[in-house]
C-alpha positions in Angstrom: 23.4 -1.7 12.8 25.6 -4.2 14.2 24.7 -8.2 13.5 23.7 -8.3 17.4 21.0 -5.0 16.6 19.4 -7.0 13.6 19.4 -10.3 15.9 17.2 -8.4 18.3 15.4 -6.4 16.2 14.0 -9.8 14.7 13.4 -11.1 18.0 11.3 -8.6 18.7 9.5 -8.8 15.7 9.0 -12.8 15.8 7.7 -11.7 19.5 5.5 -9.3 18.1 4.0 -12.0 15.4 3.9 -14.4 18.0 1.3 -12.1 20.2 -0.7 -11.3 17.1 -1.1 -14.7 15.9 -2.1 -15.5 19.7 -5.2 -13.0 19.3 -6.3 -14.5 15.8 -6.8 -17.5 17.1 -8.9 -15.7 19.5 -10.3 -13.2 17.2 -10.5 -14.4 13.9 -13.2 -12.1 12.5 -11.0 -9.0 12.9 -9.7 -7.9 10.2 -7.1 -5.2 11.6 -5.6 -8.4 13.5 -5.0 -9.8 10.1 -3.4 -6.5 8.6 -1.4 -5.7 11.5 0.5 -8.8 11.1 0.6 -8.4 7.2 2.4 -5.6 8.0 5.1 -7.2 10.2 5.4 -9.6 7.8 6.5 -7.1 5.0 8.8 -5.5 7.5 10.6 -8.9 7.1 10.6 -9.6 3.2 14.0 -10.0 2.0 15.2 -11.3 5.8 12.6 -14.3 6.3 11.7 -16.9 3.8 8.0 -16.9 2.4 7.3 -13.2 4.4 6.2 -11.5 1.7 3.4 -14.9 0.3 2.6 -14.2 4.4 1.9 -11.0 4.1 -0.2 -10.9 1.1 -2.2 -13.8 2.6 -3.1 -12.0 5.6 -3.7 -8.7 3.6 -6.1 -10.9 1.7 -8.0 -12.3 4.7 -8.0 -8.6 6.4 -9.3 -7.3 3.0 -12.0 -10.3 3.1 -13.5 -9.2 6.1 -13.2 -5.3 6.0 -13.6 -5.1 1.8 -14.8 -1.1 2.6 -11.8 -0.3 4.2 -9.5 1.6 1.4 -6.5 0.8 3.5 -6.6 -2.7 3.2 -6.9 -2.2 -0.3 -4.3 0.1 -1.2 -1.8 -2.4 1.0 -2.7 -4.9 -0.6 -1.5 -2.9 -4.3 2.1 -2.7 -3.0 2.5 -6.4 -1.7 1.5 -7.4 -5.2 3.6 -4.8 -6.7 6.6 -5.8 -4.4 5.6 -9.6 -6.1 5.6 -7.4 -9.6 2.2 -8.8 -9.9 0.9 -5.8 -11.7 -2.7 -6.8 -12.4 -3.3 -7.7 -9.0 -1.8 -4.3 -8.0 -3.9 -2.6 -10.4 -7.3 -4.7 -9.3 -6.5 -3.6 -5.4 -5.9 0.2 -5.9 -8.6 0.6 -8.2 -10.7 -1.2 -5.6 -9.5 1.7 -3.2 -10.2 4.7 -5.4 -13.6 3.5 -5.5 -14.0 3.6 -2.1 -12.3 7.3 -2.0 -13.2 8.6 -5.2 -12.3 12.1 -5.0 -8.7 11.5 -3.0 -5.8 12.9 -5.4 -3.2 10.8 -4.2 -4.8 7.3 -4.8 -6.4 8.4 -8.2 -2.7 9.8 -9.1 -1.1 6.7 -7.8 -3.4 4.6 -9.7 -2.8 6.3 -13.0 0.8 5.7 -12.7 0.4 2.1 -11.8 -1.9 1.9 -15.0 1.0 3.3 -17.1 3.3 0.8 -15.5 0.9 -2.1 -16.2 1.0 -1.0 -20.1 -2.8 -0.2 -19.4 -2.9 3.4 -21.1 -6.4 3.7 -21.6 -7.1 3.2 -18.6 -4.4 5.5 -17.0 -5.6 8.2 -19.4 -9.1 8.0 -17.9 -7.8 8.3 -14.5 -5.5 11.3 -15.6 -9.1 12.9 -16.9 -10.6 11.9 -13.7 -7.4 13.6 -11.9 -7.0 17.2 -13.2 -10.5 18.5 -11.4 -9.4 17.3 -7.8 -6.0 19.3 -8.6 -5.8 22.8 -7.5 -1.9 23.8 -7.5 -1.1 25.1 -11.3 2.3 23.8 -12.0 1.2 20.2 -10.6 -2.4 20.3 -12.6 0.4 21.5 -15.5 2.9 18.6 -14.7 -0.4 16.2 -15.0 -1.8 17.5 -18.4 2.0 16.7 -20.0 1.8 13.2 -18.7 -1.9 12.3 -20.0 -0.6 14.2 -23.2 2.0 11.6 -23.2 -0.5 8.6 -22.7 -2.4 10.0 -25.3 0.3 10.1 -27.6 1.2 6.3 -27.1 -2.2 5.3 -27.4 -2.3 7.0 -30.6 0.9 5.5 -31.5 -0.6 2.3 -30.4 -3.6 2.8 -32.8 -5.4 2.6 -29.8 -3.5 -1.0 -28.2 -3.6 -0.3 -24.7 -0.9 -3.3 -24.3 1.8 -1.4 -25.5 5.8 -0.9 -24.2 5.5 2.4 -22.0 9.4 3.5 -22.8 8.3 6.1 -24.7 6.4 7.6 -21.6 9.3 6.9 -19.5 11.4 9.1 -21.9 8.9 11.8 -21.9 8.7 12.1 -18.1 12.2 10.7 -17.2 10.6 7.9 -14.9 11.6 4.7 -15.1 8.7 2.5 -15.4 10.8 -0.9 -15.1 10.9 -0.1 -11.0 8.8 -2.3 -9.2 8.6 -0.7 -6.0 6.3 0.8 -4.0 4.0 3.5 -6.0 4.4 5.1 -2.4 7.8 5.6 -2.3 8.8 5.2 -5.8 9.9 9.0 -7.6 7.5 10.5 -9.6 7.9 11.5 -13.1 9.5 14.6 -14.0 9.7 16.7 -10.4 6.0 15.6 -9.7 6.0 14.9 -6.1 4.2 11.9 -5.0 2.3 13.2 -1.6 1.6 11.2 1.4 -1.5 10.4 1.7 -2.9 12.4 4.3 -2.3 15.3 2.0 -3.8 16.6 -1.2 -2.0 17.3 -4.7 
């Protein structure tokens, strides 16, 4: 894309914020208002100063007024995890898996936040949660290694669930240092992370 192309793309998206924040003013109790321009906003993180702080603050009022919508949540996760605040990533997705107990994807995504937030204990009981909802062999396969890995560290750990997850990363080849998105980030070891409309 040429400098002119990014010039106009940005226009359009300051437009675009522009209308939004128009119908907040007028609407300030919806929360999809609130999210839709949280999500603009992390369009532009890493082109416009402050987007990202933006973003999570409209995420947070969205998530204020809609707390039972697992969307909101999970969004939420990956703005904190694009701020590599991992306990406020972790607080957020778990907040969604409650909502959606028996999706795959988010309790799969959650575990591997958990492991990335040196929180094995917890990742191990969301691995246990895990394996029922999976029906495909080699993945339910795939997911016993990498709980038998958590287990491992805990036991390592004597049971510290603050520990350094290297050794997990060795195990499963997945580099746990990354802090992007758990959405787009690779999963360990050929496990392919699923979008979300689809099931492990």
């Amino acid at each position: 894309q040429s400098d002119e192309d990014k010039k106009h793309i940005l226009a359009k998206l300051q437009q675009a914020l522009d209308t939004i924040s128009e119908g907040i003013q007028t609407f300030p109790k919806r929360p999809e208002l609130w999210a839709h321009r949280a999500t603009i906003e992390r369009a532009l993180t890493g082109i416009t100063p402050n987007a990202l702080p933006s973003a999570i603050a409209d995420m947070e009022q969205a998530y204020q007024l809609s707390p039972q919508n697992p969307d909101y949540g999970k969004m939420l996760s990956d703005l904190y995890l694009k701020a590599q605040q991992l306990d406020r990533a972790v607080f957020y997705l778990s907040a969604s898996q409650t909502l959606k107990p028996n999706d795959p994807q988010l309790l799969y995504n959650l575990a591997q936040l958990q492991v990335k937030a040196g929180l094995l204990a917890a990742a191990n009981v969301s691995f246990t949660k895990l394996l029922p909802l999976v029906t495909d062999a080699s993945k339910r396969t795939q997911i016993e290694q990498e709980k038998a890995a958590v287990e491992k560290l805990l036991a390592q750990a004597g049971g510290n669930t603050g520990v350094d997850v290297s050794a997990y990363q060795r195990i499963n080849g997945n580099d746990t240092s990354d802090t992007s998105d758990t959405s787009t980030r690779p999963a360990p070891a050929g496990l392919e992370l699923l979008p979300t409309q689809q099931t492990l």
